[in-house]
C-alpha positions as a LaTeX table, in Angstrom:
\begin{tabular}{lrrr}
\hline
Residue & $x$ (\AA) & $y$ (\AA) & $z$ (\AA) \\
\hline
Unk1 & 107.92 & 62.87 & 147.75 \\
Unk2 & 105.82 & 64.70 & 145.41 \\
Unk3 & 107.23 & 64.82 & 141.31 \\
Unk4 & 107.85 & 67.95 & 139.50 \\
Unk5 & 105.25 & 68.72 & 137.43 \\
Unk6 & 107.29 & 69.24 & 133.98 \\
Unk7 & 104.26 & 69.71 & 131.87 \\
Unk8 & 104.36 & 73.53 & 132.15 \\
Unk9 & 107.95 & 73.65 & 130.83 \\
Unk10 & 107.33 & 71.02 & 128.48 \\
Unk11 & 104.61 & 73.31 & 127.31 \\
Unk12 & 106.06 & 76.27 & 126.91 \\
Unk13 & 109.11 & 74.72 & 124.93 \\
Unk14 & 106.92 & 73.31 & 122.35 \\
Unk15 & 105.72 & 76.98 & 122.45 \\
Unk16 & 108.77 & 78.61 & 121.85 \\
Unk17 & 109.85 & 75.48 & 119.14 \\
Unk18 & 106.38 & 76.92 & 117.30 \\
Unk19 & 107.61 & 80.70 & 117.33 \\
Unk20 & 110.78 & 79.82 & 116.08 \\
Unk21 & 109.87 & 77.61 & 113.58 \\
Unk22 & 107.00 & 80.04 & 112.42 \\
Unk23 & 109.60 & 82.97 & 112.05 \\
Unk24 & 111.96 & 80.98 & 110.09 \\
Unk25 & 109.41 & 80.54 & 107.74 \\
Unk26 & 108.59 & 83.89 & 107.55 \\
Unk27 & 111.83 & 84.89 & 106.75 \\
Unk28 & 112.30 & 82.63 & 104.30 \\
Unk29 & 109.26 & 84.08 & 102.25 \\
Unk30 & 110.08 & 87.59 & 102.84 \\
Unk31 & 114.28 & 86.35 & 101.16 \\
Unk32 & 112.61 & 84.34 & 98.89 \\
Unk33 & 108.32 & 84.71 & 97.75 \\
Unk34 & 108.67 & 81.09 & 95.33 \\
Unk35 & 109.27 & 78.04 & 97.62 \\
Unk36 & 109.18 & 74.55 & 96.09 \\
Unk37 & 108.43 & 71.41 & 97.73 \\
Unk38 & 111.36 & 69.84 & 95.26 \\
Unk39 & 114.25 & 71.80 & 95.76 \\
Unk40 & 113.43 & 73.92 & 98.83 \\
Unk41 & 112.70 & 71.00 & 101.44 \\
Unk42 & 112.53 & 71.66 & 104.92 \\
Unk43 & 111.58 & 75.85 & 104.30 \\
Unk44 & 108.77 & 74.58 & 102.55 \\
Unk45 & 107.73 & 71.73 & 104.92 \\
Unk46 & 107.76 & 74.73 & 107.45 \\
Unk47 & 105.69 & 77.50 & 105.20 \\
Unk48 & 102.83 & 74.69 & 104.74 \\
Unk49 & 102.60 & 73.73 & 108.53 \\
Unk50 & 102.20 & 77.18 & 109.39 \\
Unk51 & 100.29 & 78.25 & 106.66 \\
Unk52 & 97.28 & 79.37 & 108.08 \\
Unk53 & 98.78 & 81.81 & 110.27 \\
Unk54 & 101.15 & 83.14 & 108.15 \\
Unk55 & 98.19 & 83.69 & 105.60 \\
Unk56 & 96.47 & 85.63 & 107.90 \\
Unk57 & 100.15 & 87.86 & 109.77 \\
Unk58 & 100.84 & 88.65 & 105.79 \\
Unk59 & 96.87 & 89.75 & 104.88 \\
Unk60 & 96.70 & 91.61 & 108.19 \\
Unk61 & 99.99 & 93.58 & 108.52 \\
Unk62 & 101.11 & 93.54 & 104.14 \\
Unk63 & 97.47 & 92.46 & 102.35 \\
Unk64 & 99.75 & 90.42 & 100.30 \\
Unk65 & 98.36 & 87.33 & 99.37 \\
Unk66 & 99.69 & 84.22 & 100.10 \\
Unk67 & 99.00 & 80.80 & 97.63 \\
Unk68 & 99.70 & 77.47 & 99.56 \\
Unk69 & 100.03 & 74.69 & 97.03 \\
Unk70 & 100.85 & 70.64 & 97.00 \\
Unk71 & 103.95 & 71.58 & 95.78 \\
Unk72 & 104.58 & 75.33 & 95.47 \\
Unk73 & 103.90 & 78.14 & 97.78 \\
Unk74 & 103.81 & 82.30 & 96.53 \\
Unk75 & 104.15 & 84.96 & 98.56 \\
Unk76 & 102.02 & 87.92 & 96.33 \\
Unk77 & 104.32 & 90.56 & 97.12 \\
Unk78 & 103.64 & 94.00 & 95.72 \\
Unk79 & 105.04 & 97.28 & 96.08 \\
Unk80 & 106.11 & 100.25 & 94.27 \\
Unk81 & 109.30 & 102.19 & 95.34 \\
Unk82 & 108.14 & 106.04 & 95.83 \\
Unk83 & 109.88 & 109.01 & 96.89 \\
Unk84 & 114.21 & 109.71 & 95.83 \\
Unk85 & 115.78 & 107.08 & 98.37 \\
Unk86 & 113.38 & 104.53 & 97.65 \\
Unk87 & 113.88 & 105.14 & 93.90 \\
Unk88 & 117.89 & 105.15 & 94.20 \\
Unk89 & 117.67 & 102.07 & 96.44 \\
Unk90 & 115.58 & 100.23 & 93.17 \\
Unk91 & 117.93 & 101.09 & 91.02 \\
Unk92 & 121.10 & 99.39 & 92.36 \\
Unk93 & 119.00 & 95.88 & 93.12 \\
Unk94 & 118.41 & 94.91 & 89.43 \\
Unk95 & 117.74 & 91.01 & 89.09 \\
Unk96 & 120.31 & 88.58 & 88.46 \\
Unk97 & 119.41 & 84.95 & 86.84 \\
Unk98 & 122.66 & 84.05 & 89.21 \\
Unk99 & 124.83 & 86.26 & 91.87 \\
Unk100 & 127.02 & 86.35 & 89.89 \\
Unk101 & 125.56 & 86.77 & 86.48 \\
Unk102 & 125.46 & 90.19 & 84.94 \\
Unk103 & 122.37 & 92.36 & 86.19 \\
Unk104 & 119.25 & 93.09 & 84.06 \\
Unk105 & 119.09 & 95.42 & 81.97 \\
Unk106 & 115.77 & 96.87 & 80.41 \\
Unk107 & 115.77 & 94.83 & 77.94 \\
Unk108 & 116.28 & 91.45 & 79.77 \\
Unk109 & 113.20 & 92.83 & 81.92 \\
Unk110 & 111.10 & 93.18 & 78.59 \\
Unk111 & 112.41 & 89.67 & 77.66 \\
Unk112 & 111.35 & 88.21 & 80.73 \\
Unk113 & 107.84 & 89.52 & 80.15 \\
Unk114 & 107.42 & 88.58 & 76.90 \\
Unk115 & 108.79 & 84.81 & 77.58 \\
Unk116 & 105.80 & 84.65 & 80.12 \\
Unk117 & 103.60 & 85.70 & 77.62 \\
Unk118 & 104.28 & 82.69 & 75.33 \\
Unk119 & 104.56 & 79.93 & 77.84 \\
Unk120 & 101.03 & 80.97 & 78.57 \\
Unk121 & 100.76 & 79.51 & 75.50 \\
Unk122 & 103.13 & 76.79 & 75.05 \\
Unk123 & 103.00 & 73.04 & 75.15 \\
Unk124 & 103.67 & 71.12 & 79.11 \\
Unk125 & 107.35 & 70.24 & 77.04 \\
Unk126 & 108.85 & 73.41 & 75.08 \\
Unk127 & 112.54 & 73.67 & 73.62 \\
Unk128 & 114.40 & 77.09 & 74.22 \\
Unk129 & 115.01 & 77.48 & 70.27 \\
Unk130 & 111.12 & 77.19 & 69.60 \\
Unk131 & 110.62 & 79.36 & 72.45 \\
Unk132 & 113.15 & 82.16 & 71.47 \\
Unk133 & 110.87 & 81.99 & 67.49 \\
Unk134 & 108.17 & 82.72 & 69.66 \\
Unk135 & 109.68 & 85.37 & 71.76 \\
Unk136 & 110.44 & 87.07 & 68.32 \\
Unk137 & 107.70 & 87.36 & 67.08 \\
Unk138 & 105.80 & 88.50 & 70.34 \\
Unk139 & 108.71 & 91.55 & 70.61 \\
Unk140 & 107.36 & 92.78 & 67.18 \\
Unk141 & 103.87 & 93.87 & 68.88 \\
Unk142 & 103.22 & 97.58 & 68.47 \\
Unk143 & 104.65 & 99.70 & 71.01 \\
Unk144 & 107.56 & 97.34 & 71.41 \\
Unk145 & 109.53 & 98.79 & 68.19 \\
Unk146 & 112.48 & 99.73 & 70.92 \\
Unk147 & 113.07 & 96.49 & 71.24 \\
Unk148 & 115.41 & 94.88 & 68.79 \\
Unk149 & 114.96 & 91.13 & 69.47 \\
Unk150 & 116.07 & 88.92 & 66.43 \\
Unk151 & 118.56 & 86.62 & 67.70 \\
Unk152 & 120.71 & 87.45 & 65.66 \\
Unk153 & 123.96 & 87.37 & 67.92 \\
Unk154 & 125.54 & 85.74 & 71.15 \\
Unk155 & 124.68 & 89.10 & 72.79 \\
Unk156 & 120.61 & 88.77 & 72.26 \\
Unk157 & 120.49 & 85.01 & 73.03 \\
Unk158 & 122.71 & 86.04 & 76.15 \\
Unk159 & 119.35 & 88.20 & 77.06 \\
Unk160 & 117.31 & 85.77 & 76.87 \\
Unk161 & 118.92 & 83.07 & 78.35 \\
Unk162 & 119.49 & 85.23 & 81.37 \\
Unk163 & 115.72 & 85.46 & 81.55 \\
Unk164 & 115.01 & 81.69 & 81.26 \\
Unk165 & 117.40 & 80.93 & 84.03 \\
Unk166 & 115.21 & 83.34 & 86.64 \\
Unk167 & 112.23 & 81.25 & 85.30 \\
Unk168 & 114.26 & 77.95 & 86.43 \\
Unk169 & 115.12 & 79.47 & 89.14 \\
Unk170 & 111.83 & 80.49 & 90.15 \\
Unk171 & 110.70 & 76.68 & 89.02 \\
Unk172 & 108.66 & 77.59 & 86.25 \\
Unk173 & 111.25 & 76.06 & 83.64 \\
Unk174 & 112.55 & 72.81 & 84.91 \\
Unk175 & 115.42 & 71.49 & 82.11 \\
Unk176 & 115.00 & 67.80 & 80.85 \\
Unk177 & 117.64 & 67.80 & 78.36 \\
Unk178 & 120.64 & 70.12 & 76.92 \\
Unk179 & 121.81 & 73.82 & 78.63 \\
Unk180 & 121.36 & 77.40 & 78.30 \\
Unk181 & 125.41 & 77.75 & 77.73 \\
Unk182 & 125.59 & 76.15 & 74.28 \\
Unk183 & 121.94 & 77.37 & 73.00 \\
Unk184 & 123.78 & 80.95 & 73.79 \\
Unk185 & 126.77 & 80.12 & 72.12 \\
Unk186 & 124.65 & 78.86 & 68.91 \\
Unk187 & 125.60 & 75.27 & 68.64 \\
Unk188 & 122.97 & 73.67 & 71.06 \\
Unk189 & 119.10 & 73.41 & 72.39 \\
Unk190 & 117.48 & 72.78 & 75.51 \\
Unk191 & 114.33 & 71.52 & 76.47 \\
Unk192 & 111.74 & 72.30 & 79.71 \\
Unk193 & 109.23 & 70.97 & 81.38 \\
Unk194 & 106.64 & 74.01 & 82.11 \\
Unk195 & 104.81 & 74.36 & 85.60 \\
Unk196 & 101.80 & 75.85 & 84.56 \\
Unk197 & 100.96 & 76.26 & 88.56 \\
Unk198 & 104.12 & 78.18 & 89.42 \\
Unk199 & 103.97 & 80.22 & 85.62 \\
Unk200 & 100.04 & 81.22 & 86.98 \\
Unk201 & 101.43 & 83.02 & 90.29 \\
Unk202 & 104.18 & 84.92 & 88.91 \\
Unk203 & 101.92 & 88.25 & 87.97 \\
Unk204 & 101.88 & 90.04 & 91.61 \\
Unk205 & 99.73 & 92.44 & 90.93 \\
Unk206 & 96.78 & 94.75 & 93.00 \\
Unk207 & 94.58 & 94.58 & 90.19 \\
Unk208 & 94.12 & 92.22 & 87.20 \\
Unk209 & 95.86 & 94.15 & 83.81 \\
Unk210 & 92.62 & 94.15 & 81.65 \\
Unk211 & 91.00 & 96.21 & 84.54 \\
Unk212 & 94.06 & 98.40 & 84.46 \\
Unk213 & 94.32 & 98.55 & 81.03 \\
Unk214 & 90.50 & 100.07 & 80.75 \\
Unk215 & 91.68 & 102.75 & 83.47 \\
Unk216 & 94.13 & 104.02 & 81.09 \\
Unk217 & 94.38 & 106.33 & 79.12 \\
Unk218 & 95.19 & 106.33 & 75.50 \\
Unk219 & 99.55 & 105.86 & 74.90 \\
Unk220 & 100.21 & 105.36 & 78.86 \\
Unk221 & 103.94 & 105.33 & 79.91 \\
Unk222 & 105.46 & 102.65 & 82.12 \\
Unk223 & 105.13 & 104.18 & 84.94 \\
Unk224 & 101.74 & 105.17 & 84.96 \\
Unk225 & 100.79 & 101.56 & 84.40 \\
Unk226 & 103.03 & 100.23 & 86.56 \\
Unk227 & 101.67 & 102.89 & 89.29 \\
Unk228 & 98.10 & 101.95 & 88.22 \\
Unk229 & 98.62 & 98.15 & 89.05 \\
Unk230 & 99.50 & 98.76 & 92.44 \\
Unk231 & 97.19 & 101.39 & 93.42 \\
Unk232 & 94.80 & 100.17 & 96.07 \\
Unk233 & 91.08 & 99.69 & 95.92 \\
Unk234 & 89.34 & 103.24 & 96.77 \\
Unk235 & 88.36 & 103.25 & 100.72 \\
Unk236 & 85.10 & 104.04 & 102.09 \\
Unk237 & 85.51 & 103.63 & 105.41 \\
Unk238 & 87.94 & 104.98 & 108.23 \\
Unk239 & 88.41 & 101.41 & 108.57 \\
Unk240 & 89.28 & 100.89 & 105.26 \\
Unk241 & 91.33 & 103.86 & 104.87 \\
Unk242 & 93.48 & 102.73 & 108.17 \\
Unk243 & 94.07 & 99.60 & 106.74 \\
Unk244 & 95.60 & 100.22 & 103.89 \\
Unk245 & 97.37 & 102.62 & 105.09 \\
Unk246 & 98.70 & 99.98 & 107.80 \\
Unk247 & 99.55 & 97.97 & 104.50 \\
Unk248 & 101.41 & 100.91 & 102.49 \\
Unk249 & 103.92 & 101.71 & 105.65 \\
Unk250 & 104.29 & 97.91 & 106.19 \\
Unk251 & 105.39 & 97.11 & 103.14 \\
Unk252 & 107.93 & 100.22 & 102.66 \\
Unk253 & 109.23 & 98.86 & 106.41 \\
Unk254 & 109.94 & 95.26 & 105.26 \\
Unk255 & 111.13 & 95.76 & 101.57 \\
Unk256 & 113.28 & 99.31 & 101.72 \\
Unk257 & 116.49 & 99.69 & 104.07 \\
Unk258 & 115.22 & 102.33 & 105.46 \\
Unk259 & 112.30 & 104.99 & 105.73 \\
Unk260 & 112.32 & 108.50 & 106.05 \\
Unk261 & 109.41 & 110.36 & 107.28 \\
Unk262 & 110.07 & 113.22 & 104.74 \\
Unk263 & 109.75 & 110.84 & 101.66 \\
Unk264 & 106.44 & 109.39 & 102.26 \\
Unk265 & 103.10 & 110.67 & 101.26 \\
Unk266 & 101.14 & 113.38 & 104.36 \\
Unk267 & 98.83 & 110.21 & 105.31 \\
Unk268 & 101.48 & 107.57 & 105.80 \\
Unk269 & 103.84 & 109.92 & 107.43 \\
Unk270 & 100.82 & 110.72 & 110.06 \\
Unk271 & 100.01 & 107.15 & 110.18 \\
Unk272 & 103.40 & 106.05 & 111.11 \\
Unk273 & 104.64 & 108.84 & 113.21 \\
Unk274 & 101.19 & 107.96 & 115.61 \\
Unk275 & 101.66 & 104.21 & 115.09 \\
Unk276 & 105.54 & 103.84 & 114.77 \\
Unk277 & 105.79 & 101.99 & 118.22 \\
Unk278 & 103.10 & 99.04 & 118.22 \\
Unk279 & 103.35 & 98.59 & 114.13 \\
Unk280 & 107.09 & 98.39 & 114.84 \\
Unk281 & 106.66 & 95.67 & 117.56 \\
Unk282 & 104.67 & 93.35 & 115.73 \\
Unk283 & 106.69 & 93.37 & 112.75 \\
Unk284 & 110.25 & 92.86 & 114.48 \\
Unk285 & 108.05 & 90.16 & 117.11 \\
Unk286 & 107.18 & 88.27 & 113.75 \\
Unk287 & 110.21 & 88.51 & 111.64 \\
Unk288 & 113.51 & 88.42 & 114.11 \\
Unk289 & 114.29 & 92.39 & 112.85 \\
Unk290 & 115.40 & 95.05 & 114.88 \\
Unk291 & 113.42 & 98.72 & 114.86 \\
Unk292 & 116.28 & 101.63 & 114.99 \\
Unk293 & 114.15 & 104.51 & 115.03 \\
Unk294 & 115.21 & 108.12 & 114.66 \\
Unk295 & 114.00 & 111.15 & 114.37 \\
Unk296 & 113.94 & 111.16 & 110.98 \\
Unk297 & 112.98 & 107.61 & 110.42 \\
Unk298 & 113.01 & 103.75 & 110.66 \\
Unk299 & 115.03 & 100.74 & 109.50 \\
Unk300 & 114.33 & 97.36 & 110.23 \\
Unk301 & 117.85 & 95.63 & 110.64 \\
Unk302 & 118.25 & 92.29 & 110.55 \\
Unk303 & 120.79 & 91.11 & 112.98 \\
Unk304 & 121.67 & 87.68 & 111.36 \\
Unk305 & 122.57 & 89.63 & 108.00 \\
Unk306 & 120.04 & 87.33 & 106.03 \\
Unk307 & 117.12 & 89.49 & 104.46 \\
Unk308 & 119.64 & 91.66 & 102.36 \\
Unk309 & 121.59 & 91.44 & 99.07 \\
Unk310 & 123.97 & 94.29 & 100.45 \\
Unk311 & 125.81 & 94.00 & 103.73 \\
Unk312 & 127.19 & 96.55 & 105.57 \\
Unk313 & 129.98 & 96.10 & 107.07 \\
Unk314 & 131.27 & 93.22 & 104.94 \\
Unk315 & 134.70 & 91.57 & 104.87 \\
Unk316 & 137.08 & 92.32 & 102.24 \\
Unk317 & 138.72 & 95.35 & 99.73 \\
Unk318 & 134.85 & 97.19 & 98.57 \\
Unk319 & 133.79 & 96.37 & 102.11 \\
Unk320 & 136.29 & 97.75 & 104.01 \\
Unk321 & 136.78 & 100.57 & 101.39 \\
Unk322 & 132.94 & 101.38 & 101.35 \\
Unk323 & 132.85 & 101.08 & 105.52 \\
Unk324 & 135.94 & 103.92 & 105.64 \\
Unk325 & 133.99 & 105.91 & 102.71 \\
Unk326 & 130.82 & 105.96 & 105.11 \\
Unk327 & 132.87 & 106.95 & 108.41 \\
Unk328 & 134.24 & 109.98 & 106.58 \\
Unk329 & 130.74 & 110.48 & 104.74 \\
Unk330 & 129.49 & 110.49 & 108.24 \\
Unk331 & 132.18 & 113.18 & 110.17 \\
Unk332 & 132.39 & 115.60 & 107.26 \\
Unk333 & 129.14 & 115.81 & 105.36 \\
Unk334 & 128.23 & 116.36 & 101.86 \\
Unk335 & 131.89 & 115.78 & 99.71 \\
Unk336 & 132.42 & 115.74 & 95.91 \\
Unk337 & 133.48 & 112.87 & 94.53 \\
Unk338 & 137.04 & 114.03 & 93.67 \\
Unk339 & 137.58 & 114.23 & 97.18 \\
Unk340 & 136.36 & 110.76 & 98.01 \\
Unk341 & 138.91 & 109.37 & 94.88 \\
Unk342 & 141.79 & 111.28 & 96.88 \\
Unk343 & 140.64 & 109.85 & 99.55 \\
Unk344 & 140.64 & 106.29 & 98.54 \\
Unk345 & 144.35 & 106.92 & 96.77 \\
Unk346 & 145.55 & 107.51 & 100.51 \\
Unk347 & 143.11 & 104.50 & 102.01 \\
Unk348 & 145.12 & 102.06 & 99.42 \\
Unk349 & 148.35 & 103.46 & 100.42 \\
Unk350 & 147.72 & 102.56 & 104.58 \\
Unk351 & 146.11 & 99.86 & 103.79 \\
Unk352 & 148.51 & 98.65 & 101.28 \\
Unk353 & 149.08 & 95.05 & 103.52 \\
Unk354 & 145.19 & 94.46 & 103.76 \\
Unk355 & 144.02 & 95.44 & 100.62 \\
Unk356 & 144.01 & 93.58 & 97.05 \\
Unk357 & 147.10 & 94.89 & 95.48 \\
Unk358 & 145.22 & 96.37 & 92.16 \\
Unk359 & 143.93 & 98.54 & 94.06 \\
Unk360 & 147.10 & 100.82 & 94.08 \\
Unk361 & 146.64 & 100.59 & 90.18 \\
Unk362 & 146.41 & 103.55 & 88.26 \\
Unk363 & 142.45 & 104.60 & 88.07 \\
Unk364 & 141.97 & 102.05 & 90.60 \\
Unk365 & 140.19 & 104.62 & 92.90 \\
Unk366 & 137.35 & 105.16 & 90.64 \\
Unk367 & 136.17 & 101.50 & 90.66 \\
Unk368 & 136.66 & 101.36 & 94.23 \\
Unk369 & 134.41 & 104.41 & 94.53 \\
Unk370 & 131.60 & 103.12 & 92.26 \\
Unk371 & 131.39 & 100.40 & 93.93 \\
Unk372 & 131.41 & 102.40 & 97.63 \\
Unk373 & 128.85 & 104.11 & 96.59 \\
Unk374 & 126.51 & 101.43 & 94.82 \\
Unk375 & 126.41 & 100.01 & 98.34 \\
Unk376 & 126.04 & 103.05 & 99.98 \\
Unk377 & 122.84 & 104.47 & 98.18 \\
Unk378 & 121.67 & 101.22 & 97.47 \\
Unk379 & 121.07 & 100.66 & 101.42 \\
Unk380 & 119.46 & 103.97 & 101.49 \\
Unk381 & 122.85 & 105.85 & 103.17 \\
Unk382 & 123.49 & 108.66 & 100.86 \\
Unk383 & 122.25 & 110.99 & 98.18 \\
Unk384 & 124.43 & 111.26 & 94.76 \\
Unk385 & 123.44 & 114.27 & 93.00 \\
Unk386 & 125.16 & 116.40 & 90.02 \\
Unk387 & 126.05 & 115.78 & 86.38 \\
Unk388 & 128.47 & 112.98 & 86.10 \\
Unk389 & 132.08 & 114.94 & 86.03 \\
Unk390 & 131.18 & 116.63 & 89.06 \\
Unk391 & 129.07 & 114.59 & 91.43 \\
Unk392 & 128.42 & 115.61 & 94.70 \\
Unk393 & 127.69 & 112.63 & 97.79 \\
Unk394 & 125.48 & 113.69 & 100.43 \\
Unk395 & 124.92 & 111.36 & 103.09 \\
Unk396 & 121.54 & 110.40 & 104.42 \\
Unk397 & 120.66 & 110.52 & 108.12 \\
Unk398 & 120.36 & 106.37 & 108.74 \\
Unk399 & 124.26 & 106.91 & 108.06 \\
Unk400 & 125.32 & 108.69 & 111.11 \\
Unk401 & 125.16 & 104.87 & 112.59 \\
Unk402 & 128.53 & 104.63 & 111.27 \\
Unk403 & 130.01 & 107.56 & 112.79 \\
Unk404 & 132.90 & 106.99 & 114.72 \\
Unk405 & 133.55 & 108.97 & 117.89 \\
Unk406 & 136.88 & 109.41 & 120.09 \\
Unk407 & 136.93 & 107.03 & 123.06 \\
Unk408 & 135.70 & 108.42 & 126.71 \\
Unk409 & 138.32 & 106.85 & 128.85 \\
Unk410 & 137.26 & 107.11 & 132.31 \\
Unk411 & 140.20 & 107.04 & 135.29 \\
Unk412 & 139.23 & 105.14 & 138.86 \\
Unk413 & 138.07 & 107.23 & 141.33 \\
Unk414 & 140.52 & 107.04 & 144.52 \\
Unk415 & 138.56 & 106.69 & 147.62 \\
\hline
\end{tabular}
């Protein structure tokens, strides 16, 4: 009797282990672009065994850079929201130190920077109070006279603390002694151990800021800098040109909700109309997504509801209140938001088993709207336009997914 050969099968699961394996790390950079051999384990263990060709998917497909290290690996991600989805999206993902922490403000933001800036400086071992002196005096630079830094009150240490705890987060802080809570609360200290390796790869940036800085010109707003960071290399070549153009519509594809061909820029709407198929494939074949594509778009969707902040649906009050917001956003059309409120009165009233009982409070319908609507725009759904007493919700074509439509019901044919 002859055996089976099992090699073949043997081969190809060890094959299809690899893929899997390779895509889970992917993933995880894409959630998360700061892993750490410490606290991060087996995601990390993963990232460094597949390093090389993950290096190479992400320079190919993204030209982000990626920085394999003993101990830390950084995904150099880059990108600058453009066009009025992608801009409304931006604004409702501000950071948070911790989910449920308060989100940044601008002046957290400005903190953050400027607590980079001194570490840069610092001793390996630095306590938070000596740190916040230094912060201090680094917010009195010219140009920086909007920010009132002086830490004087629970409210400014607040700020600052909620920037340290990103930068623990992130692992560039680790905390030897004493807590953020009572430094904040001005009866304590803490004290850090500083990663000079991580605090080197946090600036994600196309060019280095002293060439940017001799590109500008004289009193330069945010955004132009910002903009001038992340503008890519000039292109000599059709090459060239292609491939950064591969990289601009890659990026948008993988960070944004969704992309509409009427918000991007004549080149990249070309590219990706002619190239929407293959590009499509190789990103979903890589990272696990799903392409929907429409006619006046693309969204990635992740089926395992793990490379977003925002779901949608989601269990509960706001997500069943946002999900029968979008159905009726989706059957009528554009609708002011006084009719959404009324709307939302009635919802708690059916709904009056299922739902949290506050939400049959008086005024309860306007913080059940906001926060509708925060989901709704900041997935790239809808539009909200108009001055603030009289705003008007127009929904977006990626939200016609969550139209509902009457049942076909179908009798047996007698034969």
């Amino acid at each position: 009797m002859n055996g089976i050969d099992l090699g073949p099968r043997i081969n190809d699961a060890l094959t299809d282990r690899d893929a899997e394996s390779r895509t889970r790390a992917l993933r995880a950079l894409l959630l998360r672009p700061v892993l750490r051999a410490q606290s991060d384990g087996e995601l990390f263990r993963q990232v460094r065994r597949h390093a090389d060709q993950l290096r190479e998917w992400f320079q190919r497909e993204t030209g982000w850079r990626l920085v394999v290290e003993a101990q830390t690996v950084r995904l150099q991600v880059s990108s600058v929201p453009r066009g009025a989805t992608a801009l409304g999206v931006a604004e409702r993902h501000p950071a948070r130190a911790r989910k449920a922490d308060p989100p940044f403000t601008r002046r957290r933001y400005v903190l953050l920077c400027l607590a980079l800036a001194v570490l840069e400086r610092s001793d390996a071992q630095v306590a938070l109070g000596r740190l916040a002196e230094d912060v201090v005096l680094a917010a009195r630079q010219p140009g920086l006279e909007s920010v009132e830094f002086t830490l004087g009150n629970r409210e400014e240490r607040s700020d600052l603390v909620a920037a340290i705890r990103l930068l623990l987060q992130h692992g560039v802080l680790v905390r030897v002694a004493g807590d953020e809570e009572s430094y904040a609360a001005g009866h304590g200290d803490a004290l850090y151990d500083l990663d000079r390796r991580v605090l080197a790869t946090m600036l994600s940036t196309t060019h280095s800021p002293a060439l940017v800085e001799a590109g500008l010109g004289p009193d330069p707003d945010i955004a132009a800098i910002e903009e001038a960071l992340h503008e890519p290399p000039p292109a000599y070549t059709d090459e060239e040109t292609n491939r950064q153009l591969r990289h601009a519509v890659s990026r948008r594809l993988l960070m944004d909700p969704v992309v509409y061909y009427d918000e991007l820029p004549d080149a990249e709407r070309a590219y990706l109309l002619n190239q929407r198929v293959p590009l499509t494939r190789r990103l979903c074949e890589a990272t696990g997504l799903i392409a929907e594509l429409r006619a006046e778009g693309i969204a990635l969707v992740d089926p395992d509801d793990q490379l977003t902040d925002l779901r949608m649906p989601e269990q509960g009050t706001d997500g069943h209140a946002t999900l029968l917001v979008a159905e009726h956003l989706a059957a009528r059309g554009a609708t002011p938001a006084g009719d959404l409120r009324r709307l939302l009165r009635r919802l708690a009233r059916e709904h009056a088993s299922y739902w949290r009982k506050s939400t049959r409070d008086p005024g309860a319908d306007h913080s059940l709207l906001d926060e509708a609507l925060a989901r709704l725009a900041g997935l790239g759904l809808i539009r909200v336009t108009g001055p603030a007493d009289d705003l008007l919700i127009e929904p977006l074509p990626a939200l016609q997914r969550f139209k509902v439509t009457a049942p076909t019901i179908q009798t047996r044919k007698t034969r």
